[in-house]
C-alpha positions as CSV (number, residue, x, y, z in Angstrom):
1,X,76.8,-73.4,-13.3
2,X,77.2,-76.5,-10.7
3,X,77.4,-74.3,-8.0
4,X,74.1,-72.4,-9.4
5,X,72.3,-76.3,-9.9
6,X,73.8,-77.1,-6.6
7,X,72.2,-74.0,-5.0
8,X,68.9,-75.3,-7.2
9,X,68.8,-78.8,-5.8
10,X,69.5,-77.6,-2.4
11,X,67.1,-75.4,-2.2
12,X,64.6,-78.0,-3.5
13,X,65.8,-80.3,-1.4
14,X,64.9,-78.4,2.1
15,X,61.2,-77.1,0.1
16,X,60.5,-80.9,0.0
17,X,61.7,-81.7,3.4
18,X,59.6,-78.9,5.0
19,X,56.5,-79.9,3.0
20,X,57.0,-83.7,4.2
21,X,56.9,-82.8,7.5
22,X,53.8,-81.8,7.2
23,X,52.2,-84.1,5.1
24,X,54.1,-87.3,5.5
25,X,54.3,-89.4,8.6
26,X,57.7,-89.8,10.6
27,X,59.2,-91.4,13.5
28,X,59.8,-87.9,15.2
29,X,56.9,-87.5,16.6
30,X,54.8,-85.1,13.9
31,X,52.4,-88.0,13.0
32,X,49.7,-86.0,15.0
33,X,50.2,-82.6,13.3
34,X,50.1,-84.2,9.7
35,X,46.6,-86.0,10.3
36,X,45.5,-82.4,11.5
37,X,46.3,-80.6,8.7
38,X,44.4,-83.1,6.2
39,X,41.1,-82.9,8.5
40,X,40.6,-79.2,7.6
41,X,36.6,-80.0,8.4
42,X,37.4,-80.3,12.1
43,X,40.2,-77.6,12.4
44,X,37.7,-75.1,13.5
45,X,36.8,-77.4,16.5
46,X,40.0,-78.9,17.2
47,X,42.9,-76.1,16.4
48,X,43.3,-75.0,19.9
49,X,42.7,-78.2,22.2
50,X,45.2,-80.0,20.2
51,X,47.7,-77.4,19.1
52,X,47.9,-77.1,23.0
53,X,48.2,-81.1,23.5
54,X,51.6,-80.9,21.1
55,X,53.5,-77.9,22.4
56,X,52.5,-78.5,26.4
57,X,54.0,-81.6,28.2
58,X,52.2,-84.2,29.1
59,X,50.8,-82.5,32.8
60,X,49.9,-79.7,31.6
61,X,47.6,-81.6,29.3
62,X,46.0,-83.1,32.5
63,X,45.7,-80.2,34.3
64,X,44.1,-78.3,31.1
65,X,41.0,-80.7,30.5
66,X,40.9,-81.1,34.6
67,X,39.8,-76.8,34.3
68,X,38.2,-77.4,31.3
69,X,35.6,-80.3,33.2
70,X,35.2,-78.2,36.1
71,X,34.3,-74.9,34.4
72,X,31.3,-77.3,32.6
73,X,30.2,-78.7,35.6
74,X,29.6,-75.2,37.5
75,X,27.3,-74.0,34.8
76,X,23.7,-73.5,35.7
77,X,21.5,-76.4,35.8
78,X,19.0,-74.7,33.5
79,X,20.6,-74.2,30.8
80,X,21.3,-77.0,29.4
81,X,21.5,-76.2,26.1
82,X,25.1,-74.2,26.1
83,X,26.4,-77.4,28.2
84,X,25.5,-79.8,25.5
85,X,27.3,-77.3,22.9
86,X,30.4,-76.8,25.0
87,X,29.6,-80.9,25.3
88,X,29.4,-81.3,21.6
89,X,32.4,-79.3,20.9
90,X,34.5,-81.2,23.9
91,X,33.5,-84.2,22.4
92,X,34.7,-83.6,19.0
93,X,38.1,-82.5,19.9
94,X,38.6,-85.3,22.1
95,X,37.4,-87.9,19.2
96,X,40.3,-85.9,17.6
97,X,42.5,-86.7,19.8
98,X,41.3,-90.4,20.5
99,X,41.9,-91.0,16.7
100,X,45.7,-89.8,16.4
101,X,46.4,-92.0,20.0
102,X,44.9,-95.0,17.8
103,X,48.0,-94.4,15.4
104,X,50.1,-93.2,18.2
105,X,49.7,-96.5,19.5
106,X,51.4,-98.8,17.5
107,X,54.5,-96.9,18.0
108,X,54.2,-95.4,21.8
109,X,57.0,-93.4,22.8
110,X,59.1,-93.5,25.8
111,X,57.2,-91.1,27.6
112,X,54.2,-92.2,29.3
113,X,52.1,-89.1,28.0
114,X,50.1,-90.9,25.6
115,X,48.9,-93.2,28.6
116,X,48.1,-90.2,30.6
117,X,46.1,-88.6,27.9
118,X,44.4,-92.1,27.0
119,X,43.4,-91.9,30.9
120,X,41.7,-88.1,30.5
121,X,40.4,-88.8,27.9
122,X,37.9,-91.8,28.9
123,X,37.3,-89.9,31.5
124,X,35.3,-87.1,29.6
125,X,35.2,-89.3,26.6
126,X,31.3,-88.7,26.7
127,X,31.0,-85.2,28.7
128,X,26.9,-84.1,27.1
129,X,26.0,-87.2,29.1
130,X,28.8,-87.8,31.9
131,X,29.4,-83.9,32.9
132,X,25.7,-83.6,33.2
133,X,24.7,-86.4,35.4
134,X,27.2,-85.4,38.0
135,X,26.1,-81.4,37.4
136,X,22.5,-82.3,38.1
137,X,23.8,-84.6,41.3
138,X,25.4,-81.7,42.5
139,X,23.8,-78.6,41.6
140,X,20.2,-79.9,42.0
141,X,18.3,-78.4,45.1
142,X,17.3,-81.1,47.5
143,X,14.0,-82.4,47.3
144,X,11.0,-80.9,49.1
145,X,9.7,-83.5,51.6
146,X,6.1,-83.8,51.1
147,X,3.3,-84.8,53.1
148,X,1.7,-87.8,51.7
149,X,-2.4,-87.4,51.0
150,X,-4.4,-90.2,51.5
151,X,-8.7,-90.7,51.2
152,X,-10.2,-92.9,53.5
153,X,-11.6,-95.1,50.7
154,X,-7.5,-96.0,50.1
155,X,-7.4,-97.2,53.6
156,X,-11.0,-99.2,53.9
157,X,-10.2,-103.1,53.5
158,X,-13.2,-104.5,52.3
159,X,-12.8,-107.8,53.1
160,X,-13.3,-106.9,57.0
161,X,-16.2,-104.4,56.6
162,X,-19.6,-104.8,56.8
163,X,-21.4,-107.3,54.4
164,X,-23.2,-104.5,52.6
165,X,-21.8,-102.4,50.5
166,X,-21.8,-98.6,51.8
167,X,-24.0,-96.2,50.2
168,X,-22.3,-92.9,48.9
169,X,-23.4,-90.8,52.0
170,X,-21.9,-93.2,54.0
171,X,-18.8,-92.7,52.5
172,X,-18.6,-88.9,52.4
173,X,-19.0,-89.3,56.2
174,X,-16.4,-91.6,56.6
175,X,-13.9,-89.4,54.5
176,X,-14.7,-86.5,56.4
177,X,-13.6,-88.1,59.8
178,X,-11.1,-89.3,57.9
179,X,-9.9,-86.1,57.2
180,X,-10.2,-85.4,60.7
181,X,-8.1,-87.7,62.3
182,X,-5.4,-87.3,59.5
183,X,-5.3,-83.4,60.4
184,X,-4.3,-83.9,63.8
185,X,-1.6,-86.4,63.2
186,X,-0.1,-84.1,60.7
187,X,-0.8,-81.1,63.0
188,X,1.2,-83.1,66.1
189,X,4.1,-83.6,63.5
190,X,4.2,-80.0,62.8
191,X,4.1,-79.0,66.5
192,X,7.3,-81.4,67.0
193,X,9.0,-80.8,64.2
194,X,8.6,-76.7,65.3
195,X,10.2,-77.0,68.7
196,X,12.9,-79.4,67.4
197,X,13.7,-78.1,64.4
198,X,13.6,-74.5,65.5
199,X,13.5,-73.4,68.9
200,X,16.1,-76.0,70.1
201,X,18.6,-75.6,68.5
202,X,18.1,-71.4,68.1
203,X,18.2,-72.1,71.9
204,X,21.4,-74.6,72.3
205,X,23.0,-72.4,69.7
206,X,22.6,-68.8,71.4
207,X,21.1,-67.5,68.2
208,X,18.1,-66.4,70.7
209,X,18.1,-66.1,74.5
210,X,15.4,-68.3,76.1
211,X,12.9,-65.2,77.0
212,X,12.5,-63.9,73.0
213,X,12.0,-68.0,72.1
214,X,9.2,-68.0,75.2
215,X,8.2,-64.9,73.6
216,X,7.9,-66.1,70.4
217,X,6.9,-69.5,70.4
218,X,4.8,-68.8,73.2
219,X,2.2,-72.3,74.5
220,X,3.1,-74.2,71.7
221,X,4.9,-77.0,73.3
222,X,1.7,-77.7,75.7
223,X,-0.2,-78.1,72.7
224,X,1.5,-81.2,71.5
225,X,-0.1,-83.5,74.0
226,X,-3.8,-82.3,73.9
227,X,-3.7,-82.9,70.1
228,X,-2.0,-86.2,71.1
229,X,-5.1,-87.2,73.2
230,X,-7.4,-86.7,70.2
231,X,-5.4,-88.5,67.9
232,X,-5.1,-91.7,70.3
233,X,-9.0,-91.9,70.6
234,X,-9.5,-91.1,67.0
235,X,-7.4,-94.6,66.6
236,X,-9.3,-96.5,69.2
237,X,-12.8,-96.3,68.1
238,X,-11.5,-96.7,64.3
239,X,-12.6,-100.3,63.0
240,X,-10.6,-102.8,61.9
241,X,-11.7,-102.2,58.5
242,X,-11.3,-99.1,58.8
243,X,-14.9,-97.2,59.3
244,X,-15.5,-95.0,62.6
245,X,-18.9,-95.4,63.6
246,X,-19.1,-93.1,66.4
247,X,-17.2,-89.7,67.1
248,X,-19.4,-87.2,68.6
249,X,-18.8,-88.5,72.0
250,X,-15.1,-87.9,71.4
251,X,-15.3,-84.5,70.4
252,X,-18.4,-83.1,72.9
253,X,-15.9,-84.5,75.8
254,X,-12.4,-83.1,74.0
255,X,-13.4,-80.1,72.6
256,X,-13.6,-77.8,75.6
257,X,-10.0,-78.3,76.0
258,X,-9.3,-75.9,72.9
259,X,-9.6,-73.4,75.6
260,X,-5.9,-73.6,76.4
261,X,-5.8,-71.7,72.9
262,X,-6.6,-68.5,74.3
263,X,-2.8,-67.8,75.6
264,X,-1.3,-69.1,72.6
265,X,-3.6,-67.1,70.1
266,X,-3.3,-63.6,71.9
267,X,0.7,-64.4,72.5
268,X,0.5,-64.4,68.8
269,X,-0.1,-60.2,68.6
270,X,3.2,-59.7,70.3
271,X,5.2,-62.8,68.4
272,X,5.0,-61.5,64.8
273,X,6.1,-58.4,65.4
274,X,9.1,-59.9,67.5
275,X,9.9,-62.1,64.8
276,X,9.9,-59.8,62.1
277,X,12.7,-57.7,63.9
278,X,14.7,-60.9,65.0
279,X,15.0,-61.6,61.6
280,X,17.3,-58.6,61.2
281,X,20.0,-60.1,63.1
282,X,22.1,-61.5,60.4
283,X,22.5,-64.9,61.9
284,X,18.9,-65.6,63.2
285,X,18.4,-64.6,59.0
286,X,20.8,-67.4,57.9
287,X,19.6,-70.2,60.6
288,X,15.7,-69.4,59.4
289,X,16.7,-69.0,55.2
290,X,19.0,-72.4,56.0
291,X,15.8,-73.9,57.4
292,X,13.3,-72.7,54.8
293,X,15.9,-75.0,52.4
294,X,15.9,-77.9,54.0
295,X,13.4,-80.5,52.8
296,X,12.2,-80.9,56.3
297,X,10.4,-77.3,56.3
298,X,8.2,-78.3,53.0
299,X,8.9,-74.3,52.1
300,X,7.3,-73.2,54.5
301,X,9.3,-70.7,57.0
302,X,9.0,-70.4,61.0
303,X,6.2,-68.4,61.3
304,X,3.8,-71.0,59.1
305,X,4.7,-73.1,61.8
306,X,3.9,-71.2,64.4
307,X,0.0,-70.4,63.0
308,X,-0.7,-73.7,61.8
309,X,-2.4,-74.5,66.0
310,X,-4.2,-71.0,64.9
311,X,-5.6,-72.3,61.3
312,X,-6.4,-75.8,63.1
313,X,-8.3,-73.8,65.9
314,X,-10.6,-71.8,63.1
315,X,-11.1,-75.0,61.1
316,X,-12.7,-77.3,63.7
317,X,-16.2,-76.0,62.8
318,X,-15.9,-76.7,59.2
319,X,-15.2,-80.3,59.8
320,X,-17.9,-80.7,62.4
321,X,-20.1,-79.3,59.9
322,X,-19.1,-81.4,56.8
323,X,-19.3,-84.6,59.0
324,X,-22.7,-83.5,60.6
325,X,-24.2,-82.7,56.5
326,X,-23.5,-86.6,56.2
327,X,-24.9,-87.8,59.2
328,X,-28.4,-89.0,58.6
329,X,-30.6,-87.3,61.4
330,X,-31.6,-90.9,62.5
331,X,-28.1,-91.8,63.2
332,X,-27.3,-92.8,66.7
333,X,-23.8,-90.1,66.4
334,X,-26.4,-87.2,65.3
335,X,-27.1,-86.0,68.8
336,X,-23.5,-85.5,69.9
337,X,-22.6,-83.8,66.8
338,X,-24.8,-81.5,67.2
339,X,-23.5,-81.0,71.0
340,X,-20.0,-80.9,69.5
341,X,-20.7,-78.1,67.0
342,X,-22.4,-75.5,69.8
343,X,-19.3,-76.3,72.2
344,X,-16.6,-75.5,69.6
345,X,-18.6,-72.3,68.2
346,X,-18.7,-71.3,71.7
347,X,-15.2,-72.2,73.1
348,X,-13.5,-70.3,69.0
349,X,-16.2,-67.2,70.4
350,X,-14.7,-67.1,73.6
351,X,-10.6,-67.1,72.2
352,X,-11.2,-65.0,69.7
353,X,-12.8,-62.0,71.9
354,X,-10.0,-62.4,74.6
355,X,-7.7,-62.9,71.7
356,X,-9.0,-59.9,70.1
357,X,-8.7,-58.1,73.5
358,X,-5.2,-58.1,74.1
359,X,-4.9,-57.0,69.6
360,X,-6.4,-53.9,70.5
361,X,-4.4,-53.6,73.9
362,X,-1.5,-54.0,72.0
363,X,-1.9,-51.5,69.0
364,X,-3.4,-48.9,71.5
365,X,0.2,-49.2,73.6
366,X,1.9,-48.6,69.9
367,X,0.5,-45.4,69.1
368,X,2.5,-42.4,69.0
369,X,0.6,-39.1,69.8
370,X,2.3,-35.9,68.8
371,X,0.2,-33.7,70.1
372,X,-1.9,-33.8,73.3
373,X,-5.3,-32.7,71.2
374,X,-4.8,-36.4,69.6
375,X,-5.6,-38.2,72.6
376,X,-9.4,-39.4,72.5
377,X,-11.1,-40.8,75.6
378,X,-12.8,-43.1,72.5
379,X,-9.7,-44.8,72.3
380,X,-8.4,-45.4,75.4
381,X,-11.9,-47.6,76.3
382,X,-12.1,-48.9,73.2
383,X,-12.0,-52.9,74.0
384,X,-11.8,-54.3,70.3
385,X,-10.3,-53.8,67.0
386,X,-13.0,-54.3,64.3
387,X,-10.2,-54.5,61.0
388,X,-6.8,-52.5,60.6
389,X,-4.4,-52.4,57.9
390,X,-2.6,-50.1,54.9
391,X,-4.8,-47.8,53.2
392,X,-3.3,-44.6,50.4
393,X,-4.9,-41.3,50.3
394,X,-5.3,-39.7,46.7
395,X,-2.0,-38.4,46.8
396,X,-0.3,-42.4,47.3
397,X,1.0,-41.9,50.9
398,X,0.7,-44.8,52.4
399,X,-1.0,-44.6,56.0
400,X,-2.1,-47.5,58.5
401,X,-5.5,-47.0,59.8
402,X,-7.6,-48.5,62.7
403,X,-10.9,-49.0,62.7
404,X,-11.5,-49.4,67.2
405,X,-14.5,-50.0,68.9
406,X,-16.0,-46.2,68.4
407,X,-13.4,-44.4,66.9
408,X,-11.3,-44.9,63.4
409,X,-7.5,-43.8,63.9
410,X,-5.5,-42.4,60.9
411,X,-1.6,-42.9,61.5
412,X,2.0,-43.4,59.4
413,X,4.0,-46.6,60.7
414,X,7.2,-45.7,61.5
415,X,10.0,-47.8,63.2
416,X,12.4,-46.4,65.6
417,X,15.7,-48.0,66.6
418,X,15.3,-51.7,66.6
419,X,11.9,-51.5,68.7
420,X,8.9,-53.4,66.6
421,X,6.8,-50.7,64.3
422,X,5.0,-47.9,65.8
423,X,1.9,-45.9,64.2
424,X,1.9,-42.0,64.4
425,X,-0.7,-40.3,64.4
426,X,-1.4,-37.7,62.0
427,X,-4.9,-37.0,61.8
428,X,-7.4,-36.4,64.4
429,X,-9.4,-39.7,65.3
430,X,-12.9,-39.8,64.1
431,X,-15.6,-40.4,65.8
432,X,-17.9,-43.6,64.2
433,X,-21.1,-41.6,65.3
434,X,-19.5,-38.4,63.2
435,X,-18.5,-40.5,60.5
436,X,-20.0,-40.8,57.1
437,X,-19.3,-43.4,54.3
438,X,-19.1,-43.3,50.7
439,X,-18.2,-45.6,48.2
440,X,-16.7,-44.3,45.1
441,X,-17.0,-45.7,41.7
442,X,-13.7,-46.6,40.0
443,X,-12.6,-43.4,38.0
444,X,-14.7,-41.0,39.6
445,X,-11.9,-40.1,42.1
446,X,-8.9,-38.0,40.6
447,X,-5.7,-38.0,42.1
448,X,-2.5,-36.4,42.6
449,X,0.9,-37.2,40.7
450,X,3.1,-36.4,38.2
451,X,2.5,-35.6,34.6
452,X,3.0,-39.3,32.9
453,X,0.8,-40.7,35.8
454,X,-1.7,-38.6,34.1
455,X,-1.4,-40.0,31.0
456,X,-1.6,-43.4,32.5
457,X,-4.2,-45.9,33.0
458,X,-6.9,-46.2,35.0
459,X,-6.0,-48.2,37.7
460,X,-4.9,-45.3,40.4
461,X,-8.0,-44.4,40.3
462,X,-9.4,-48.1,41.5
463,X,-11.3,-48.9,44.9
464,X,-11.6,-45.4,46.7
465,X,-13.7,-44.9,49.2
466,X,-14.5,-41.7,51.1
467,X,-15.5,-40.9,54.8
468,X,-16.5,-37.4,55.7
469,X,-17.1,-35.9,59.7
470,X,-18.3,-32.4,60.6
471,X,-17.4,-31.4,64.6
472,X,-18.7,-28.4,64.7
473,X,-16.5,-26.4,62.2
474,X,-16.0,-27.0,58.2
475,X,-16.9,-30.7,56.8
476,X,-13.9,-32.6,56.4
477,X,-13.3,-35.7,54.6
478,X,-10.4,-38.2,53.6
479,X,-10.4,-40.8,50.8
480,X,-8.7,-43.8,51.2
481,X,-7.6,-46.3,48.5
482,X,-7.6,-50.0,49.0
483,X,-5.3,-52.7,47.2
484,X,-8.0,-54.3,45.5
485,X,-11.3,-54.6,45.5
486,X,-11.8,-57.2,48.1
487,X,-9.7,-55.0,50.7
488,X,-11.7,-52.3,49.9
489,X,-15.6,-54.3,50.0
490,X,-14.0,-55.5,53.5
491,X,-13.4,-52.5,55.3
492,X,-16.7,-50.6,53.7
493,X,-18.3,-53.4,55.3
494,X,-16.5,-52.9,58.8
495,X,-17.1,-49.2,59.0
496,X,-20.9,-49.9,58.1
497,X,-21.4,-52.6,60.8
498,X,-19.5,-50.2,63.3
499,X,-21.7,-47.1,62.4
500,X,-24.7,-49.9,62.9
501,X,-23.2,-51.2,66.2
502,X,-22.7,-47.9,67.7
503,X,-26.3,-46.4,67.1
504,X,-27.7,-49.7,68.6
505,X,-25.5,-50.7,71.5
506,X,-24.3,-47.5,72.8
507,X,-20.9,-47.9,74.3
508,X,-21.5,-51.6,74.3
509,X,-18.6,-53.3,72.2
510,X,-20.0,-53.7,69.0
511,X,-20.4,-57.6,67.5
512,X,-18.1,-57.2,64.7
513,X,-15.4,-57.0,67.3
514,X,-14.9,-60.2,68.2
515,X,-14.6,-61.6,64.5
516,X,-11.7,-63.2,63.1
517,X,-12.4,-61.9,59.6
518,X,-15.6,-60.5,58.3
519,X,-17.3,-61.7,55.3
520,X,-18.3,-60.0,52.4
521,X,-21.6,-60.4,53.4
522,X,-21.2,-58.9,56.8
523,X,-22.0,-62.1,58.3
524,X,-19.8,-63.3,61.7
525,X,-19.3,-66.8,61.8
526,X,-17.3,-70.1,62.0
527,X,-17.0,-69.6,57.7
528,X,-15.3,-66.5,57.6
529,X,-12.1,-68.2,59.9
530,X,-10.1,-68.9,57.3
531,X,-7.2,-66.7,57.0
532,X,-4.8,-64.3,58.5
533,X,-2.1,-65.5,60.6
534,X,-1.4,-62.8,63.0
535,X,-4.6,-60.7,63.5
536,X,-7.4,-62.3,64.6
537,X,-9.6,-59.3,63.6
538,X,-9.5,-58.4,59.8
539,X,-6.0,-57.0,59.0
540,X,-5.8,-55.6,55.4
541,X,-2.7,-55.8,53.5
């Protein structure tokens, strides 16, 4: 019986011991497990953080939240919302731990953990707003450097201008000239900033040899100072409020040096196709994608550069003219405005038909002809290239067609080797005296496909057009499908003025040859110069 109540009280004994060390505080070192198990609320957050903070030394602790910090601070900038839970969740295991180091405290071991952990802990003590600040730092794209835009009314100092006040026409005419001088310093900076930021150090590097760079960036470096010249006497006869009284002298005496454009704009045919395959090589890729994300560069990549001389050239007749619609017809600057403008139509005339000379020249040397019967005397004059570009038939194939002087060209584009794009032929050309024109309603045209194409909507069977041509045998015709139905009003337009062109002027080149786009309207003018950077005729993507 004592042996049995011995046994009893034994056994009683160790049930008691075991349950104090977990709920009673001791000098052992299980303080922190006992305030863990009576925070059942914060078990579900805490359990593995600190289970791991009592069974790992002290540097193993370090090196845990060390991971822990890093993995946050490599998530996605954009999702914030995860971060600030794992934030949240960081944050109240840490508080955790913060709370049993306050009791730790008063009693601090030998060890010199709890000072390391103290140390880790302030430092992600807040991590939804520390981890985050340094994330964005890090992670955040640099920002895009952007060109400041100023009105001339921002600039005028009233206190040195005239002692009336300006009447609202007077102002529109000041802001255009404005707008003027301000384009040409910006153009000067983007002429510099292409030759320093791109073709010198492509050069110095080796990433191009000096004859594709000459190739591609062509004149562009001789351009820097003729802009330069406008931009100094733009500043001289500029007030010292502000106001530019006179500027038509400047321009009628400047503008016929634009005629230095016309290497530069026809070097253009050949650059963009260079470019395009340059940008194979993998390291002329990276130096141009590395560029493009670089704050310098504004997102916009080499060959924006390279056309913004071409965009300038097309846009001088818009800002003569919005100068010269606020120019009283009294005014003393009227009469060389009006010089200006014919002088800049004519010199834009003059590049753009050489320009569109050596276009033609240059697609005529890329065709391919597979069979001798493809060659067609009407091509081989032809001296202009009214519009060109990618066209489907009805059954989706995709072909590149060229609308010349007195012949349209049907061909495939196909690229051999590493050699730019060629164009196949693989039709014979048609005659524009043969050639008849028809515009087809959407719907009315049906075309080829599979089954469930069938059963889809309408929109493969948008902007069709047909052309039909009899040469002596059975009527044959081809319908071609535009991307939209601008593209497809475009080259309808084209093809008409052609047809019209060659019943008037024989084997004349026809007018619509020598535009830089043509308008809806048909119309050839300084307007319609707006876009496109390679062609300078209308090329239809």
């Amino acid at each position: 019986m004592q042996a049995g109540d011995g046994c009893q009280r034994g056994s009683r004994s160790k049930l008691q011991k075991k349950t104090s060390s977990f709920s009673l505080l001791s000098p052992d070192g299980w303080s922190l497990r006992g305030k863990k198990r009576k925070q059942t609320s914060r078990d579900a957050d805490s359990l593995s953080l600190c289970s791991l903070d009592i069974n790992e030394p002290s540097t193993k602790r370090s090196k845990l939240l060390t991971r822990v910090t890093s993995l946050a601070s490599l998530l996605p900038p954009v999702k914030t919302t995860p971060l600030k839970r794992i934030g949240q969740t960081l944050q109240r295991s840490i508080s955790f731990r913060n709370d049993s180091q306050t009791e730790r405290a008063a009693n601090p071991p030998p060890s010199s953990s709890s000072t390391k952990t103290r140390v880790i802990s302030a430092k992600v003590s807040n991590p939804s707003s520390s981890m985050t600040a340094t994330r964005v730092s890090t992670a955040t794209a640099p920002a895009t450097k952007r060109r400041d835009s100023k009105l001339w009314s921002e600039t005028f100092d009233v206190r040195l201008g005239a002692t009336q006040p300006l009447s609202p026409k007077e102002i529109k005419r000041q802001e255009a000239i404005f707008e003027l001088a301000q384009g040409e310093q910006d153009l000067v900076e983007d002429l510099k900033l292409a030759k320093k930021a791109y073709h010198d150090p492509m050069l110095k590097l080796s990433i191009m040899t000096e004859h594709e760079l000459n190739q591609i960036f062509g004149t562009l470096e001789s351009l820097i100072p003729l802009h330069e010249d406008l931009v100094s006497r733009l500043r001289e006869a500029r007030k010292p409020d502000g106001s530019t009284e006179h500027v038509g002298h400047i321009l009628t005496d400047w503008l016929p040096c634009l005629s230095s454009y016309t290497s530069y704009c026809s070097n253009q045919v050949k650059a963009k196709p260079l470019l395009d395959q340059k940008k194979q090589d993998r390291r002329v890729q990276d130096f141009l994608q590395r560029c493009l994300q670089s704050p310098f560069s504004r997102k916009l990549d080499l060959w924006n550069f390279l056309d913004i001389p071409r965009s300038r050239l097309v846009k001088y007749p818009l800002l003569l003219r919005e100068i010269l619609k606020h120019t009283p017809n009294d005014h003393p600057d009227r009469q060389h405005l009006d010089e200006a403008m014919l002088v800049v139509q004519s010199v834009v005339a003059d590049i753009n038909r050489r320009t569109g000379e050596s276009e033609c020249q240059y697609y005529k040397d890329r065709l391919l002809y597979t069979e001798d019967g493809q060659r067609d005397e009407l091509i081989d004059r032809s001296r202009t290239l009214s519009c060109h570009g990618e066209l489907k038939n009805n059954r989706g194939l995709k072909l590149h067609v060229f609308l010349f002087q007195d012949v349209l060209v049907i061909t495939r584009s196909i690229s051999l080797n590493d050699q730019p794009v060629s164009y196949q032929l693989c039709r014979q050309p048609i005659p524009i005296r043969q050639l008849d024109l028809e515009d087809l309603l959407d719907g009315e045209m049906r075309v080829g496909g599979s089954i469930r194409g069938a059963f889809s909507n309408n929109e493969r069977t948008k902007n069709f057009f047909r052309v039909t041509y009899r040469t002596g045998g059975p009527l044959q015709s081809h319908c071609f499908q535009a991307s939209d139905a601008f593209n497809k009003q475009q080259w309808i337009n084209c093809i008409r003025q052609a047809k019209e062109a060659a019943a008037l002027t024989g084997d004349q080149p026809p007018e619509t040859g020598i535009c830089l786009e043509t308008g809806l309207g048909g119309q050839i003018g300084p307007a319609s110069l707006k876009k496109h950077c390679l062609t300078t005729y209308l090329k239809l993507t």
